[in-house]
C-alpha positions in Angstrom: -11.3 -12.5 5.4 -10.7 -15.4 8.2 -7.5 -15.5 9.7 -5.8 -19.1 9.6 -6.3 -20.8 12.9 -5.8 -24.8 14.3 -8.2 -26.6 14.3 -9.9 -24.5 11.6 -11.2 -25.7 7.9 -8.5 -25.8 5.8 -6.0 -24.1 8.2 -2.4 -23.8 7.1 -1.3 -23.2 10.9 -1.6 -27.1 10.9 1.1 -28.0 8.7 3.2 -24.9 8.3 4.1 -24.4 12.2 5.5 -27.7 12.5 7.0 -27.3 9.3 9.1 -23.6 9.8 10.1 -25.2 13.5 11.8 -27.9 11.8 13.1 -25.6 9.4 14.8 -23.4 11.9 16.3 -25.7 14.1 17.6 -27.7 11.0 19.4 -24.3 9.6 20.4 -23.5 13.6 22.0 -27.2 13.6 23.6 -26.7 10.0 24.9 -23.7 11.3 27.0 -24.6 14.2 28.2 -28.3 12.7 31.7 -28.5 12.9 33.4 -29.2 9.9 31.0 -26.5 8.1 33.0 -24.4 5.9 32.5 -20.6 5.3 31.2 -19.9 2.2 28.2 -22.3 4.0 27.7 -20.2 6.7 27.9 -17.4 4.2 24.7 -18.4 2.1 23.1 -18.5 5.7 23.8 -15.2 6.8 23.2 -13.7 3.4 19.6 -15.9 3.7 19.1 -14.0 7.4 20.2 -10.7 6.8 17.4 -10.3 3.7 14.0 -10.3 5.4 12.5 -10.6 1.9 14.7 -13.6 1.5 14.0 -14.8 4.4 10.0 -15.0 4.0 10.3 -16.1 0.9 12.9 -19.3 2.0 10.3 -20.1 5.3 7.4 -19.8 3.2 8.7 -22.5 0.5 10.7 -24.3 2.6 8.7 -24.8 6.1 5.3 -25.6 4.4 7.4 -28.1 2.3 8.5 -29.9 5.4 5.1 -29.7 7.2 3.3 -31.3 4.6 6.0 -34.2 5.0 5.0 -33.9 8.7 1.7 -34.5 7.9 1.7 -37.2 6.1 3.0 -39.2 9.0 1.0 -41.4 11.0 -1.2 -39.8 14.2 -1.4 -43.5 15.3 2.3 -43.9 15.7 2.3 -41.4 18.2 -0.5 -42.5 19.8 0.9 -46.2 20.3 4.3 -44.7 21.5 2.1 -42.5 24.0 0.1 -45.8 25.1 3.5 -47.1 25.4 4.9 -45.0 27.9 1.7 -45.0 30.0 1.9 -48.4 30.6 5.4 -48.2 31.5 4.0 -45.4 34.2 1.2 -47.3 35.1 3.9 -49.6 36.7 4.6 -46.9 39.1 3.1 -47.1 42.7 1.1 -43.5 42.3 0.5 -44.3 38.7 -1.0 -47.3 38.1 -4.5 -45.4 37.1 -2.8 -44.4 33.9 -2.7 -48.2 32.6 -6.2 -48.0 32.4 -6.1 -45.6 29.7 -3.4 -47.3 27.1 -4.5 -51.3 27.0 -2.6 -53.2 24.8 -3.4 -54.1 21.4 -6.1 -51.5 22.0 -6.0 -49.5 18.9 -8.5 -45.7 18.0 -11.1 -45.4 19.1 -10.4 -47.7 21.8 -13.1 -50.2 22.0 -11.9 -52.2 24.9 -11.1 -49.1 26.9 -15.1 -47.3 26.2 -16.3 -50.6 27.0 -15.0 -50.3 30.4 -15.4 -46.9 31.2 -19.0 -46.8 30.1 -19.7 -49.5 33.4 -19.4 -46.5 35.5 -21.6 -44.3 33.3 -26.1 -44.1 33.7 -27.7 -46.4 31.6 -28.5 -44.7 28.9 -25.2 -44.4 28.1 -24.7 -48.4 28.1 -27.4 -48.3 25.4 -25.8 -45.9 22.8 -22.3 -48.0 23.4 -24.7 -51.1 22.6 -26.9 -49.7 19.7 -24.3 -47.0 18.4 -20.9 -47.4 19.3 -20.3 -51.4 19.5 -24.1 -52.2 17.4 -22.3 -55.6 16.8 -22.2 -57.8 20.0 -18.6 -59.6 21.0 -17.1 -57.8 17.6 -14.9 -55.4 18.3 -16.1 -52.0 16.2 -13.1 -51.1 13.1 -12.1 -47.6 12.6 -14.8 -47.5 9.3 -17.4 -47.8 11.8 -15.7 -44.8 13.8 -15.7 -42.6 10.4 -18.7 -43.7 9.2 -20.6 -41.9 12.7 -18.9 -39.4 12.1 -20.0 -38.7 8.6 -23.7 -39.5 9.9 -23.0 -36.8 12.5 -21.7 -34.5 10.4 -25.0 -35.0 8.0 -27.3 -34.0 11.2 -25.7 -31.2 12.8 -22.8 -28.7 10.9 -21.8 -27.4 14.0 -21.4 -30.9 15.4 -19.2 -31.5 12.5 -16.9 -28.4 13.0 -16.9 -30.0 16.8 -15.3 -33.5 15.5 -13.5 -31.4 13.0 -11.5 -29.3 16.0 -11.0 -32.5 18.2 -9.4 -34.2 15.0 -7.1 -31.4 13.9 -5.5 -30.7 17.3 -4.8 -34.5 17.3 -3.1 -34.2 14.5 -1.5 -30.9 14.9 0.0 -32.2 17.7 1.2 -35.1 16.5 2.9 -33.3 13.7 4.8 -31.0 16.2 5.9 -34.2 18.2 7.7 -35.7 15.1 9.0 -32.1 14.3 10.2 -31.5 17.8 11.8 -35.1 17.3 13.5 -34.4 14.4 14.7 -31.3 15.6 16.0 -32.3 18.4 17.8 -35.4 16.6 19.4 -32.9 14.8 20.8 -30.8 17.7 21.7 -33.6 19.8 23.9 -34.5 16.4 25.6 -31.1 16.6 26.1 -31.2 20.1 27.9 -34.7 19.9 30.0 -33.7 17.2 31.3 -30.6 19.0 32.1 -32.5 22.3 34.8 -30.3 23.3 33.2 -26.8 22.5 29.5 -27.0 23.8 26.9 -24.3 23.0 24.2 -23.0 25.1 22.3 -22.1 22.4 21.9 -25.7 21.4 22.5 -27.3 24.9 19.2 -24.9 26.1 17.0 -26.0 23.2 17.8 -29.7 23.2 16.8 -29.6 27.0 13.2 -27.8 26.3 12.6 -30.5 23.2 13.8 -33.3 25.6 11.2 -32.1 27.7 8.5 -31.5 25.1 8.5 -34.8 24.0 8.6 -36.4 27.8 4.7 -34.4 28.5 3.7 -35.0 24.7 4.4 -38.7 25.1 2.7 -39.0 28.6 -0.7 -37.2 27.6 -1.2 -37.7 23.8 -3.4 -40.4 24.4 -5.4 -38.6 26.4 -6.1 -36.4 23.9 -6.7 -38.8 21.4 -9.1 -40.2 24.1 -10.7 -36.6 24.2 -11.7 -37.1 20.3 -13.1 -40.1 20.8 -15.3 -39.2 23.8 -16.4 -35.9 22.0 -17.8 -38.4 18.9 -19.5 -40.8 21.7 -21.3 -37.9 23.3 -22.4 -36.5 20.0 -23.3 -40.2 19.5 -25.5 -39.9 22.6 -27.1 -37.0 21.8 -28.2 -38.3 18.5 -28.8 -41.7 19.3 -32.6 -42.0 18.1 -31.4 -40.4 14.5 -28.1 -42.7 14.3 -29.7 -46.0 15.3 -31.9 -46.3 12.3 -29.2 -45.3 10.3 -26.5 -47.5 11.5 -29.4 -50.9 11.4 -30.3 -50.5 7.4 -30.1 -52.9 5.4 -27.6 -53.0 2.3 -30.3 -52.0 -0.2 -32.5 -50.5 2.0 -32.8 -46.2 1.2 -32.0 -43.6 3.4 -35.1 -42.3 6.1 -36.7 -39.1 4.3 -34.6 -39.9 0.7 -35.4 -39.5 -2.6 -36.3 -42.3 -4.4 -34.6 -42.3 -7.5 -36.0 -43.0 -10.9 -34.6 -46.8 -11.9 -32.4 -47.4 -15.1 -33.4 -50.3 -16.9 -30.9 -52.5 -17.5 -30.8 -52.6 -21.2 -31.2 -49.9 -23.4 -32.4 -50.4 -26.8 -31.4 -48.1 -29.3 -33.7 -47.4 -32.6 -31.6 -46.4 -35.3 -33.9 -45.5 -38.2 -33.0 -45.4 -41.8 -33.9 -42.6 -44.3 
């Protein structure tokens, strides 16, 4: 039996983490609304008092929200994150950070490989030629991204669970910025409407999320960059497999594939008559 873990196969810690931390800060904010009458607060007490009811409400309730979480864009957060950086890069000691969120640049950062590779050995200018960018002056689309990584993934498994890893901590963490967004949304909400009695158990939380989403904002692109970089040095490691892969042409078979029988085009059928 394997444990759920991020980052795993099929791991439910992905999308039911985000999901129960929305959850609890949405029933902590419900709880402490002004206006909120008793018999509200009662179902919530009733709800926390049974542990069984409790599970059983987290369980339905916080992978419900997760999946919602999930199906949000990773690029969203990624642009906001370039965003910012940009707005730092215009700082005297952090102009360096610019280099890493160009705009209009979108995954996997074509214009920003292509300067970075400059610095790197030449071998490395090669793959970004024959691999990464095989098209001169064209700027390579996300399909040509995915479809490395499924030529990758063909060659080595364990390179695969690599790219796998990168990719689901991207979006793990992307689905815990728009949860920690939300949730703070919702505190701040509770905190406005009860101007005149303020709680330190929602002021204290609504400072840590305002935080959380200041470091997440200033270094998800950096991770994003990471998943990127761990496809182009997978890229370079493979490059004699990938290049004859990526050059085929459109009816041309796979290297070391089965050739398979050909279907005529007609089929004639012989009906005979007894």
């Amino acid at each position: 039996m394997t444990v759920p873990s991020i980052g795993e196969p099929r791991g439910i810690l992905e999308i039911f983490v985000p999901g129960l931390f929305l959850l609890t800060n949405g029933i902590l904010a419900a709880y402490f609304l002004p206006g909120n009458d008793a018999s509200a607060k009662a179902v919530i007490d009733h709800i926390t008092a049974s542990a069984g009811l409790s599970f059983i409400v987290a369980i339905a309730m916080g992978y419900c929200l997760g999946v919602a979480l999930r199906l949000l864009r990773t690029s969203s957060a990624d642009r906001w994150s370039g965003f910012c950086l940009r707005l730092l890069g215009r700082l005297p000691f952090f102009h360096r950070s610019a280099r890493f969120a160009i705009k209009g640049d979108k995954f996997p950062y074509p214009r920003i490989f292509a300067r970075r590779v400059e610095e790197l050995p030449e071998p490395a200018q090669v793959v970004y030629r024959d691999t990464w960018c095989p098209r001169p002056g064209q700027v390579p689309p996300l399909q040509h991204f995915d479809l490395l990584k499924q030529f990758i993934s063909t060659i080595d498994e364990r390179a695969a669970k690599e790219m796998y890893a990168a990719e689901a901590l991207c979006r793990y963490v992307a689905n815990s910025f728009y949860a920690i967004l939300a949730s703070l949304g919702a505190v701040t909400t509770t905190l406005v409407l009860r101007h005149t009695t303020p709680l330190i158990a929602l002021t204290a939380p609504a400072v840590i999320y305002f935080l959380a989403l200041l470091v997440i904002s200033f270094n998800f692109r950096f991770l994003r960059m990471y998943e990127a970089e761990t496809v182009f040095a997978l890229a370079y490691r493979y490059h004699t497999t990938l290049q004859p892969l990526l050059h085929l042409a459109p009816n041309e078979p796979l290297p070391n594939a089965p050739t398979l029988p050909q279907i005529p085009n007609r089929i004639t059928i012989h009906v005979h008559h007894h």
